[in-house]
N, C-alpha and C positions, 0 to 999 in steps of 0.2 A: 645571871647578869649582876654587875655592883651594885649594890644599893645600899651600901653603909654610909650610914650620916655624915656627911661632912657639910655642916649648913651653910656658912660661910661661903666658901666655894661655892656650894650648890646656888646659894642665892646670889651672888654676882654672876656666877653665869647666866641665870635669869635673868636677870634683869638686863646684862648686858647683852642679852641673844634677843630678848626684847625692845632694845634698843638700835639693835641691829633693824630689826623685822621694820617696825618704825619708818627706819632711814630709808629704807629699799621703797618702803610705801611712800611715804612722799615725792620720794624721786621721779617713783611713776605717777604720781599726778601732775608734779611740775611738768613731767614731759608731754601727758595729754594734753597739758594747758598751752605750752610754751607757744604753738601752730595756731592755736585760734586767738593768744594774744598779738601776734604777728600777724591773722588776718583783721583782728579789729583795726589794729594800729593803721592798717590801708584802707580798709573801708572810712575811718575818721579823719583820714588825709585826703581822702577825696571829696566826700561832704565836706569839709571845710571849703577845698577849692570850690562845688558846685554854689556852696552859701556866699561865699565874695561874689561869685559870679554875678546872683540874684542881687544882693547888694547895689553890687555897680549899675545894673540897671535900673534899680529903684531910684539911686542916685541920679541916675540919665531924665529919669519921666521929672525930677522934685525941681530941676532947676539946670540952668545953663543954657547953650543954643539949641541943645536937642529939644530938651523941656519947649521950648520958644515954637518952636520948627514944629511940633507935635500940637502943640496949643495951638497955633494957625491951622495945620493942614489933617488934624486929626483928633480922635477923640483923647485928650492928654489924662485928663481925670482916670476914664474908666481904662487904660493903660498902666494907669499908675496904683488905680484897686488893682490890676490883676498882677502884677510886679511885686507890689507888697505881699500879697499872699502867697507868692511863691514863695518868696525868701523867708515871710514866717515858717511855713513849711520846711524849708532847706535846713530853717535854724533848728527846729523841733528835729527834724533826723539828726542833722550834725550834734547837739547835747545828747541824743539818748546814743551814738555811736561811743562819744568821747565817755558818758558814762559807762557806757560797756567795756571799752579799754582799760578805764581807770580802775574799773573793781579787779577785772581780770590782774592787771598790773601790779593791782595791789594784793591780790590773792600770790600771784606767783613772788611777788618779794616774802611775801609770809612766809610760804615756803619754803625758801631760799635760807630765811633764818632760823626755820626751825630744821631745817635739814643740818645746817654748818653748827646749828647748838649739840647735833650729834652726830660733829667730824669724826671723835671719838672713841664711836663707837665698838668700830671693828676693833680695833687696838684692844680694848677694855675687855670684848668675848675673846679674843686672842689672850690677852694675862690670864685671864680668868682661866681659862681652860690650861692653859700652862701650869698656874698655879694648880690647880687641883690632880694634874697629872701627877704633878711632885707630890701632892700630898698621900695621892693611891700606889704610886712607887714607894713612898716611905713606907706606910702602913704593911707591906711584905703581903705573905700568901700569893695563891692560884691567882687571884687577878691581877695583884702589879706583874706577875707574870708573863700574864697572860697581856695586859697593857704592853710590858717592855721587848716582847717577840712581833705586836705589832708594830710598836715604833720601828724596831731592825727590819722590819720588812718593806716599810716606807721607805728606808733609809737605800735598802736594794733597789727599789722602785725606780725611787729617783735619781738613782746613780745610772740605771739602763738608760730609762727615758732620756737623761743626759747624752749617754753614747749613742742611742737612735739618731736623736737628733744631732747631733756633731756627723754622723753616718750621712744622713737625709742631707745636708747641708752641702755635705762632697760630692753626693749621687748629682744633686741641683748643679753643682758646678761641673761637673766631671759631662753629663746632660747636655749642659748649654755649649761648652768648647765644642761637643760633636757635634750639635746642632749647625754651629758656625761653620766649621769643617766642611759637612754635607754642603751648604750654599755657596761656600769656596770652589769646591770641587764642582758642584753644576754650572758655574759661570766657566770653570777650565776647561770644559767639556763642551761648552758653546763655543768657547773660542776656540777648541781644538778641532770643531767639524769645519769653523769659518776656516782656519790656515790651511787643512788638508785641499781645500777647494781654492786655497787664493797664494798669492806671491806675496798679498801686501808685510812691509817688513811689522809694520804698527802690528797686524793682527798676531806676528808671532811674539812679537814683544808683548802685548796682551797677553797671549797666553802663556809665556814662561811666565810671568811676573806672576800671572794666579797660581799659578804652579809652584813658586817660591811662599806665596802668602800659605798653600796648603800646606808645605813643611811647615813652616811654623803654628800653623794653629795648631797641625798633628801633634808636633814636641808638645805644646799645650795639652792637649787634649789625653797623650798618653798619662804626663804627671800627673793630670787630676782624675786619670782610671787609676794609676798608680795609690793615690791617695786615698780616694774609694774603697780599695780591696783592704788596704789597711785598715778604717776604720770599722768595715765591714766584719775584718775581722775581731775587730773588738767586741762585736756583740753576738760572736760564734754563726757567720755568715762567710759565705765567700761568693765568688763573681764563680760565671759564668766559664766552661771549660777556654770555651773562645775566648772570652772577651779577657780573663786572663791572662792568657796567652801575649795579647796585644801588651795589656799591663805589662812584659817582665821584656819586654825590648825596649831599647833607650828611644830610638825614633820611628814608629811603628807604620811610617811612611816613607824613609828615606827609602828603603831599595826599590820602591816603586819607580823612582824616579833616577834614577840611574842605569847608565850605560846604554840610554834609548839612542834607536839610530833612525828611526823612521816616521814620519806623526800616527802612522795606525797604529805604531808600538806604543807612543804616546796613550792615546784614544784608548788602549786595552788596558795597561795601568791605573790612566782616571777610571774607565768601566771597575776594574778592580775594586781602586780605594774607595769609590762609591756604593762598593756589595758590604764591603765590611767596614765602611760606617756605618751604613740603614745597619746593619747586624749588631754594629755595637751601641746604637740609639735606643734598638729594642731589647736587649738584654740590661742596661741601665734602669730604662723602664719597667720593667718586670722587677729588676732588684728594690729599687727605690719603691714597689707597687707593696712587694714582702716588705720591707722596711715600717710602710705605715700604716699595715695590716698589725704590726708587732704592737707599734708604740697606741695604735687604739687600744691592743689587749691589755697594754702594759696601764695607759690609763683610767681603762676600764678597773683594769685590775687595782690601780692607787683609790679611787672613788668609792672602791669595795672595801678597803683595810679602812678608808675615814671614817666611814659609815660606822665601822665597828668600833674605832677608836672612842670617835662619838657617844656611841651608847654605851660606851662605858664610863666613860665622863658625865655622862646627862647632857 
């Protein structure tokens, strides 16, 4: 492992991977804090209300028509001892709530500024570790070597992980069009049991129109398998024998729908298109399933080269 003096280096990264650690830690305390200064702040809003409350009534016993109306027909004195002791009461809660908010409030501003005094930070271990890269590349031998095969291997990393996910992103879309597809087609296949059993003109109108909406989602649906297999192939994957297949025809639904002359002939085409959607929903699924089985490996596998990178840096 390195361990040739470079002090400089060595000691900004210190310090600024300590300054890192730092940041992260207070962050987690502000966030411990942040919930229970939000519950003081309500508990302190509500003794307030409850202490006006007692207020007002102490007010009611001390004077006015009530005061009056109680002084004739009631004990007003000892009414008015037990009114005031409430609200001294109310006020002693309400001050030790408000003081509990206030520390709190004032603890998580602390926070706050000692957090932002090191905004900094990560930038600072990012130089830091830069710079000393450059410095163990200069220095030559076995380990900038051995440093600069792991940077090229980062560099691979993240160029797949790129194409995963640009891949992942087409499966997602390529997914959803056949998703839409499948629900197109089950509505045509409602209205196609309805027509077979009825005259009405509406119900066949109904059902041709869904039957026009499944073309077109199809044309959808095929260019984003189309697109899928491409990116797929980017990262030395391919589709499914089937679902390829669908890929390499331009409208992978039109002849389903052509030169029908009967509605059962109808009915067996939607049956049709609806076998090889479900067929093409799951083979997407399965591809997209391999797809982020890869980029975990792949991630897994960058978090393994940092690791090393790392201690080689300190």
């Amino acid at each position: 492992m390195y361990r040739e003096p470079l002090t400089e280096a060595d000691e900004k990264i210190r310090a600024a991977h300590a300054a890192t650690a730092e940041r992260s830690r207070l962050m987690g305390i502000r966030e411990a804090l942040t919930p229970d200064l939000a519950e003081a702040e309500v508990e302190a809003r509500k003794l307030e209300a409850i202490l006006a409350d007692e207020k007002k009534d102490v007010r009611r016993y001390e004077g006015g028509v009530w005061a009056a109306l109680y002084g004739i027909f009631a004990d007003r004195e000892a009414r008015l001892t037990k009114e005031q002791q409430e609200a001294v009461a109310a006020e002693a809660k309400h001050r030790d709530a408000v003081a509990l908010r206030d520390r709190l409030l004032e603890e998580v501003n602390s926070l706050a500024r000692r957090i932002d005094a090191l905004a900094s930070a990560d930038a600072e271990l990012a130089a830091a570790r830069a710079a000393k890269h450059a410095a163990v590349l200069a220095s030559g031998g076995a380990i900038a070597q051995e440093l600069d095969a792991i940077t090229a291997q980062l560099g691979t990393t993240d160029a797949e992980c790129k194409a995963i996910d640009e891949a992942l992103a087409a499966g997602d879309r390529a997914q959803a069009a056949l998703k839409q597809l499948a629900d197109v087609l089950s509505s045509a296949s409602n209205w196609g049991m309805a027509d077979i059993v009825s005259d009405s003109f509406f119900i066949s109108w109904a059902k041709r129109n869904k039957l026009d909406e499944a073309r077109a989602i199809a044309g959808v649906a095929q260019a984003e398998i189309s697109v899928f297999r491409r990116e797929l192939g980017d990262v030395g994957l391919a589709l499914a024998t089937e679902l390829d297949s669908l890929a390499n025809h331009h409208r992978f639904l039109d002849t389903w729908f052509d030169n029908i002359f009967s509605d059962f002939s109808v009915q067996n085409r939607i049956s049709e298109a609806q076998t090889t959607t479900k067929l093409a929903i799951e083979q997407v699924a399965m591809a997209i399933a391999g797809l982020r089985q890869r980029r975990d490996a792949q991630s897994a596998r960058r978090e393994q080269l940092q690791k090393q990178q790392l201690d080689i840096l300190g």
